[in-house]
N, C-alpha and C positions, 0 to 999 in steps of 0.2 A: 578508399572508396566506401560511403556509404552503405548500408546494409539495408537493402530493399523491405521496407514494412506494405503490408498489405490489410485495411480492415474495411468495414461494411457499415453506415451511416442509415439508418432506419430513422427515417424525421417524418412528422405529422403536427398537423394544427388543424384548429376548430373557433367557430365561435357560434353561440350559442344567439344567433340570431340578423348575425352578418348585416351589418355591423350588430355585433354586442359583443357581450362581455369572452372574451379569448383567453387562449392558451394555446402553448406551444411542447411538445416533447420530442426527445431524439434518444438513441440509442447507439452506441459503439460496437461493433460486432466482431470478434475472431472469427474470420471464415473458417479457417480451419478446424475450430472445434464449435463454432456455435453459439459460445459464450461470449452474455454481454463483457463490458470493458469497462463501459463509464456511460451510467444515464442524466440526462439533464431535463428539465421540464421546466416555466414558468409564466405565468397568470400576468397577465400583458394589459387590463383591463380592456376598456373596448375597441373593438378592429375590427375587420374584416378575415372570411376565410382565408383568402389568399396572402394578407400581411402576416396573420400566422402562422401559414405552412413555410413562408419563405424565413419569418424568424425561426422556425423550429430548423428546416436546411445551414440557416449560420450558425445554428447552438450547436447544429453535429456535426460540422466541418471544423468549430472551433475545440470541441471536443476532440477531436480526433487528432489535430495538430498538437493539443496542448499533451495528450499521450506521449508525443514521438516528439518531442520539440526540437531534436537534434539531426532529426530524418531527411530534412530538406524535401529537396525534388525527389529522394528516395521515397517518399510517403507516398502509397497509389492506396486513394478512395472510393469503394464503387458506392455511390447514393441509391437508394431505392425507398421510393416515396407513390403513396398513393394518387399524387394530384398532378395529373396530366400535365394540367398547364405549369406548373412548375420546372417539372421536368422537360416539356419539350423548352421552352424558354432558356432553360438552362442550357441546355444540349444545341442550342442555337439556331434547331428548326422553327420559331415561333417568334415573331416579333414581339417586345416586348413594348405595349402601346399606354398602358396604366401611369399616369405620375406617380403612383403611392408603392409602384411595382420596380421601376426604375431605380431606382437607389439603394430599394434590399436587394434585387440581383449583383446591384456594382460589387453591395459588399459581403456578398457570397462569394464572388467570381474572386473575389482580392486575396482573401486568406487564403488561398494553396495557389500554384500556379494552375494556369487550363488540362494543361499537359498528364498533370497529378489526381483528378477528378474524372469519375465517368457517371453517369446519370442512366436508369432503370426503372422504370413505371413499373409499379407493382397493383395487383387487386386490393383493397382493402383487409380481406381476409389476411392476407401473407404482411399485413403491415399493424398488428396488433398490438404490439408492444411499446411503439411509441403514440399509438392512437392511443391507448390505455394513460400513457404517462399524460397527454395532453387533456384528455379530460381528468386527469387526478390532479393537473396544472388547475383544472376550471371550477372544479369545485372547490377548492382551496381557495380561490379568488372568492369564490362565492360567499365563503364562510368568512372571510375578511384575513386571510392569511396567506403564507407565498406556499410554495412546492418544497417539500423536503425529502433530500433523498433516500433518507432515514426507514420516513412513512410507507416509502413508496412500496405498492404488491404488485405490480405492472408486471414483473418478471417471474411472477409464479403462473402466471396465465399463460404462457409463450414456451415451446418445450424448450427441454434441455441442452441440446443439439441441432442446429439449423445449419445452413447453407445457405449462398445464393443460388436462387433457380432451383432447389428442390421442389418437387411436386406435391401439390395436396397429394394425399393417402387417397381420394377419391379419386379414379380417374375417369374422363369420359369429357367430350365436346362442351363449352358452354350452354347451359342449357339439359343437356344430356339428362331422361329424367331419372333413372336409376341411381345418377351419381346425387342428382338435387334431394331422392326423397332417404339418401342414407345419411345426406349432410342434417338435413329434417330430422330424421330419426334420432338422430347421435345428441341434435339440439335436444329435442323432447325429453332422450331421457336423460340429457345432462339436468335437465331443469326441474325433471318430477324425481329425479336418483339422489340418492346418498350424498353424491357429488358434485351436487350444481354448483357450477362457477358462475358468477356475475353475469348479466346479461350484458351486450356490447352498448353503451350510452348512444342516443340516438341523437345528442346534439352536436356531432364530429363531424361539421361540415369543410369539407376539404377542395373541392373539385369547381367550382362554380364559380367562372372567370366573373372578376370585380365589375367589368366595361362590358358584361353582357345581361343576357336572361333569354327566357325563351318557348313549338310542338309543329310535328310536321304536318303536312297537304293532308284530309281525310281519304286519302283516298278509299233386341232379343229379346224372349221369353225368360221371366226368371224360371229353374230349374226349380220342383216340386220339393227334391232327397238336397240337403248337404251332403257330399262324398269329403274324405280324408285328402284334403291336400296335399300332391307329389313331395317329398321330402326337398327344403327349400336351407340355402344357406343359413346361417343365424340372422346375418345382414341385409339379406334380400327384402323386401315387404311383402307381405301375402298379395297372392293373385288367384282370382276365381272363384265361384261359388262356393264357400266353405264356410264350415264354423268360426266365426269369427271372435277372438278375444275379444273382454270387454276395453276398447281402447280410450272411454271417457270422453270427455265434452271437447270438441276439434279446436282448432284454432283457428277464427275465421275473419278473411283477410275480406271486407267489404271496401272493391274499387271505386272509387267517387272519379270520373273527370271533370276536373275544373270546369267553371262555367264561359259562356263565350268571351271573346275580347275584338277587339276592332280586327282580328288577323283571322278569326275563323272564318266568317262567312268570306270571304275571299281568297280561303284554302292556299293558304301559303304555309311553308315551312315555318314554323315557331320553335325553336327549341331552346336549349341551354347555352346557346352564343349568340342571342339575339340581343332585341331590345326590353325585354322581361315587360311585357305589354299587361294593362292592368283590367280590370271585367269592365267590359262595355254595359252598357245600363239593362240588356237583356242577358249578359252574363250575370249582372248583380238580382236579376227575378228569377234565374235559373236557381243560386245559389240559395235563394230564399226557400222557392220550392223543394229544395232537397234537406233542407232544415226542418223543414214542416213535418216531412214525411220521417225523417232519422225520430223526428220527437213523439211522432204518431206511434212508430215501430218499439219501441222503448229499447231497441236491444244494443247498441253500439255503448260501448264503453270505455273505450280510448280512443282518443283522433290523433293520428300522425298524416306530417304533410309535406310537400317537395315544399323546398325554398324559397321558388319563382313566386312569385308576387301573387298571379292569376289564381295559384291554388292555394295561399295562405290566405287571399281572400274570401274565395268557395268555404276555406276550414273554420277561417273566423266568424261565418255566419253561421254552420252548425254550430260551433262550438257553445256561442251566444244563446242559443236553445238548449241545448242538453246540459247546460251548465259544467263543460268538459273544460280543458285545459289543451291547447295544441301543441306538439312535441313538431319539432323540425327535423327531420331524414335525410341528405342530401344526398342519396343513393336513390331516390325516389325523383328525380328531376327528370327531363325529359333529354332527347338526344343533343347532342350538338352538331347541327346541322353543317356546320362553317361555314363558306361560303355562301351557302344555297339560304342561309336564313333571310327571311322575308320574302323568298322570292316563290311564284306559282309555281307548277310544275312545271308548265308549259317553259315558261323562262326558262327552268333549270336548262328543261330540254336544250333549248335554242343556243343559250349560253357553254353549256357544260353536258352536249349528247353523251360523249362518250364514257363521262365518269358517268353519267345517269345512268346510263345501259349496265356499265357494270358494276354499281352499286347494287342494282333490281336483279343480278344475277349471280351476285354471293353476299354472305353474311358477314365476309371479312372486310369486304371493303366499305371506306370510309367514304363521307362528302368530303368535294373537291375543299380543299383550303384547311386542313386539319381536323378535320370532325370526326365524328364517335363511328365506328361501326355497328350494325346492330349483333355483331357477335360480343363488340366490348359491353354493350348494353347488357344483352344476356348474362354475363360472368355479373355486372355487375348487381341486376336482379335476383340472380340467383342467393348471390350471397347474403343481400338484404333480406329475400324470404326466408331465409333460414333462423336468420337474427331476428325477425318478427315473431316468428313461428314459436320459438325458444321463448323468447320475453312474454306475448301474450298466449299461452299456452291454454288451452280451453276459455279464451276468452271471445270477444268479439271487436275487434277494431275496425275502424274507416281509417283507410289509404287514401288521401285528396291528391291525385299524381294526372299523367296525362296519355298521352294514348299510346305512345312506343310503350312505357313499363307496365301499362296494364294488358297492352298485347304481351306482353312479355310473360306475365302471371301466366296468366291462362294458356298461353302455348307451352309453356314448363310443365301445367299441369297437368296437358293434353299428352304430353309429349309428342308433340306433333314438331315437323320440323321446321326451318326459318321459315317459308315460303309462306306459311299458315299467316304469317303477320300483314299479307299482301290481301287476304282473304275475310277479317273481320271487320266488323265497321264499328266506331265507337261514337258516338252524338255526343255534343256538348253536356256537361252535370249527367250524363248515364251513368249507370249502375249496374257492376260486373261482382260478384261474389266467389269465393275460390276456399274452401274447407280445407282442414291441414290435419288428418290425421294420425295419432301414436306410433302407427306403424309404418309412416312415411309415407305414405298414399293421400290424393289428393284428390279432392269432388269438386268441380265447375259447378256452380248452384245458379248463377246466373249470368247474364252476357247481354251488356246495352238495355236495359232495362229502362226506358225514356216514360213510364206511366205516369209519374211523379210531375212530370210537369206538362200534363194536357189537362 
């Protein structure tokens, strides 16, 4: 009999403009101790997100085989991978509808048997290591060269010891703001310490089904004296009127919402599993107007943008003025709606009451047909701000995203709870601003700010 092998498959892919130029990496894991086995990565030229993430899943199943090649049906793989749609597809809850999708699932599914394989969505955060190998795939490509496994430093970023299902060290609800502003804090002084590691490449697009695109329905006195502040952990951030270290220039996250598209005035659901709808000719005067004014302001000095069309177009006409360059975030998109994309509220209602009802009465729960909940939104924002936060460190960047992750900012930084997202309004091309301080605290500076275009 056989001797039952067990290891852990960490795969990731990117492309640096979906379609453009891609790369794929994976990693082999010993559960038991944490260490990797065997990494593989390679620069695929141009693709799609999701043709790479599904190539970087067969590079670690083939990996993983090619370890135990003796192992048989003894060989159990658990995969864990940041891109939803991969994993449910895989896992067989998610039809798989793409032509360019169908044929790398086949030959995923063919290297082990079904029976040998289990599949695990993981945050991006906990999936660093083969996201790290896929952009070290894509700049390799870039410079006209393939992936070596030589070169590679992917594994010095990643601890020593891991598990599946171990916990961030931070603990606390998505969202939870104590645990967001120690993630903040730990970034800050990784990047002004002794010890700053790389910042996380912002072109790891992973998540953002091929046959879609997509945004939902709109629906004291300061004290005179500083007194000594209560004696506070090391890790905690200061709270209340006190002397305050000098903590340097914030990090500041300027929210842009896209400009209109033929789906806003008719308040439908738009998210990340739609028809990724393009600016309608008063979304394209909105985008102008906010160009005018970033160029007026002089102060924005990087533009990052969600993927979706509606907001690479808003970024391209800042960009155009400020003489900036646009980085793509795909942590920055909007919700996936599933089923309910396109549809009014009303519809939902009528069609889908009952998921309506209890989507509107928890954070866990998803749209009818596989969609995102806004608790996965929040883990997902969460971690994105922190990876902002970290990279533009006393600087000033424009976010062009949409209205679930800009609700999202500023409810993390309010620490206010879900419900808060029920409660702001965001206008098309407005303007929300959110400061990212040293000591992990964070200042709302502005909220829908529509001046710019009356």
């Amino acid at each position: 009999m056989s001797v039952a092998r067990q290891v852990v498959v960490e795969a990731d892919g990117g492309s640096r403009g979906n379609p453009g130029p891609a790369g794929y990496g994976a990693v082999v894991i010993d559960p038991a101790t944490g260490e990797p086995l065997a990494e593989t990565a390679e620069y695929i030229g141009v693709a799609t997100n999701n043709v790479a993430e599904y190539r970087g899943l067969i590079a670690g199943l083939t990996a993983a085989k090619a370890l135990f090649p003796d192992a048989g049906e003894a060989l159990r793989v658990h995969v864990r991978m940041d891109s939803k749609l991969v994993v449910e597809q895989m896992s067989g809850r998610w039809k798989i509808k793409h032509p360019d999708m169908k044929p790398l699932a086949a030959r995923a599914a063919a290297i082990l048997p079904p029976s040998s394989v289990t599949y695990e969505w993981i945050p991006r955060a906990q999936n660093k290591h083969a996201d790290r190998l896929a952009n070290e795939a894509m700049d390799a490509g870039r410079d006209g060269r393939q992936w070596e496994a030589s070169a590679s430093t992917a594994a010095l970023d990643t601890p020593s010891a891991r598990t599946p299902g171990t916990p961030s060290p931070v603990q606390g609800p998505p969202g939870d703001q104590a645990a967001g502003a120690a993630r903040a804090r730990a970034a800050l002084a990784a990047a002004r310490g002794t010890a700053a590691p790389a910042a996380d490449a912002l072109f790891s697009l992973a998540e953002e089904p091929a046959e879609s695109g997509g945004e939902p329905a709109e629906s004291g006195g300061e004290p005179t004296d500083a007194h000594p502040a209560p004696q506070q952990s090391a890790g905690a951030p200061q709270t209340g009127w006190v002397a305050a270290p000098d903590l340097g220039a914030p990090a500041t996250l300027v929210l842009l919402r896209h400009g209109e598209t033929a789906l806003t005035p008719e308040k439908r659901f738009s998210g990340s599993g739609g028809t990724d709808p393009e600016l309608s000719a008063v979304g394209r005067g909105q985008a102008e107007r906010a160009a005018e004014h970033f160029a007026a302001l002089g102060t924005v000095q990087e533009i990052v943008s969600s993927p979706l069309r509606r907001c690479r177009e808003t970024a391209v006409a800042v960009a155009a003025r400020l003489g900036l360059d646009v980085r793509i975030d795909e942590s920055l998109r909007e919700t996936d709606f599933g089923a309910w994309e396109g549809l009014t509220f009303g519809e939902v209602r009528e069609r889908y009451g009952d998921d309506l009802t209890a989507w509107l009465a928890s954070p866990d729960t998803a749209p009818t047909g596989g969609g995102e909940s806004f608790a996965e939104v929040a883990e997902r924002i969460a971690a994105a701000r922190d990876r902002l936060v970290a990279r533009y460190a006393g600087r000033t960047v424009l976010l062009v995203t949409h209205v679930t992750p800009i609700k999202t900012f500023v409810r993390l930084a309010l620490g206010a709870p879900p419900e808060a997202l029920f409660r702001m309004e965001l206008s098309a091309a407005s303007i929300s601003t959110v400061a990212y301080y040293g000591d992990g605290n964070a200042s709302v500076r502005l909220l829908n700010d529509t001046s710019h275009l009356r």
